[in-house]
C-alpha positions, 0 to 999 in steps of 0.5 A: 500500500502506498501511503504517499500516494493516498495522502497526495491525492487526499492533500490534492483534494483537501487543498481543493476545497479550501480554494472553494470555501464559498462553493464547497462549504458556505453555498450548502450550509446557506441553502440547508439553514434556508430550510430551517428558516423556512421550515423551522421556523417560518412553517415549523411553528405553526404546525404540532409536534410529530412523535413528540418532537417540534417540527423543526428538530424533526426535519434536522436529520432528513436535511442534514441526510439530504446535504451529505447525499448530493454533496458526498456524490458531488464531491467524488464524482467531481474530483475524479471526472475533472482530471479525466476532462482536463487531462490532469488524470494523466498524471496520477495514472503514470505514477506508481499507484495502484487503483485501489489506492486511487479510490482510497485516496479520492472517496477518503476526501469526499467522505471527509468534506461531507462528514465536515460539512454535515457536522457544520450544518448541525451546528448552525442548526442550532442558532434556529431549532433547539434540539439534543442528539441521544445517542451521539456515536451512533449519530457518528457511526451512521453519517461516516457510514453514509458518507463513505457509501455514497462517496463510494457511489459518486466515484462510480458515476465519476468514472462511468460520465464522459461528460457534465450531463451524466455528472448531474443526471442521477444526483439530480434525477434520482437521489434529490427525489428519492431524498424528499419522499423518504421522509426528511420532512415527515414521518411515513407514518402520516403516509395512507395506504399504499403509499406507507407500505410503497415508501419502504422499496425507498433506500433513503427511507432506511437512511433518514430512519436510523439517523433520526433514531440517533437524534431522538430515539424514534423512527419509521424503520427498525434501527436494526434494519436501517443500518443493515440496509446501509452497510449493504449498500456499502457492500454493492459500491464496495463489489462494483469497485471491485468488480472494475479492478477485477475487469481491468477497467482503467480510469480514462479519458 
């Protein structure tokens, strides 16, 4: 394993995002506490508690989830393609290492902007909504988690796209949607039939689910289950890693 290769490239893209504080860190944060404004506070106080908890804390997990989906995606689907557009992957390619070292590299630093910027939106969650995390490893466990597999995910898609379209089209097209209907903003149980039981074919129901758990002890799905769906998410991304090891696939231009 060669350690000064991960660490470059983890630098390399660490480095990166701090030149783009205002687009990589400030621009998310601004539009998630916009949620809480809105929905917190604005709407929030005008509707009644949901299992015991005000709606402003209760949507906290679901944006929080919401935030880490599309910018862990983001984050590594981005910083492996915009090599490949420009040319630069030539670079990495010509030096001794390995692709596993690539992934570690890349998915590393996506997986540790998300996991920063998550635990920065819920600290400015608090100048609008008061709220108290019950179990707080657990709450770590299921955003590192999260954040690793859908890193995973958008490292994936950064090397299937051959340009900016097939960048955008499944964070946008799939994931945002299947976020908003998975319960960030209300619990399933408010759901009539059919909808409640068709909800559950949701990945992101299972997400939201146990991070909310973490924060008040409450959920639409068994903890259990949601962190089993997680970790078998993390096990497809981790097999179709390997899966382009094993077929020889290059990462290319």
């Amino acid at each position: 394993m060669n350690l000064y290769a991960i660490r470059a490239i983890y630098k390399f893209e660490m480095a990166r995002t701090f030149r783009t504080l205002m687009q990589s860190i400030a621009s998310p944060v601004l539009s998630t506490s916009l949620y809480f404004i809105v929905f917190g506070t604005a709407i929030g106080s005008r509707m009644g508690n949901i299992e015991g908890i005000s709606y402003g804390a209760f949507i906290i997990p679901g944006l929080v989830m919401l935030s880490l989906l599309s910018e862990s995606i983001s984050n590594a689907s981005f910083g492996i393609f915009f090599p490949k557009f420009s040319g630069t992957i030539y670079e990495v390619l010509s030096a001794p290492v390995s692709s596993m070292e690539i992934v570690i590299g890349y998915v590393g630093a996506a997986a540790t902007k998300s996991v920063t910027l998550g635990l920065l939106i819920l600290l400015t969650a608090q100048l609008f909504v008061d709220y108290h995390i019950q179990h707080p490893v657990w709450m770590l466990a299921f955003l590192i988690l999260t954040a690793v597999t859908f890193s995973l995910f958008g490292f994936i898609i950064g090397i299937w796209a051959d340009d900016f379209q097939k960048l955008q089209v499944i964070p946008l097209m799939v994931i945002t949607p299947l976020t908003f209907l998975g319960g960030a903003f209300y619990s399933i149980s408010m759901l009539p039939e059919p909808w409640q039981t068709l909800t559950l074919f949701n990945p992101v129901v299972y997400l939201i689910s146990g991070f909310r758990w973490a924060f008040y002890g409450v959920a639409d799905v068994n903890v259990a289950v949601s962190l089993g769906m997680t970790m078998v998410f993390l096990l497809i991304c981790l097999t179709v890693v390997w899966w382009i090891f094993r077929t020889g696939y290059r990462i290319r231009t």
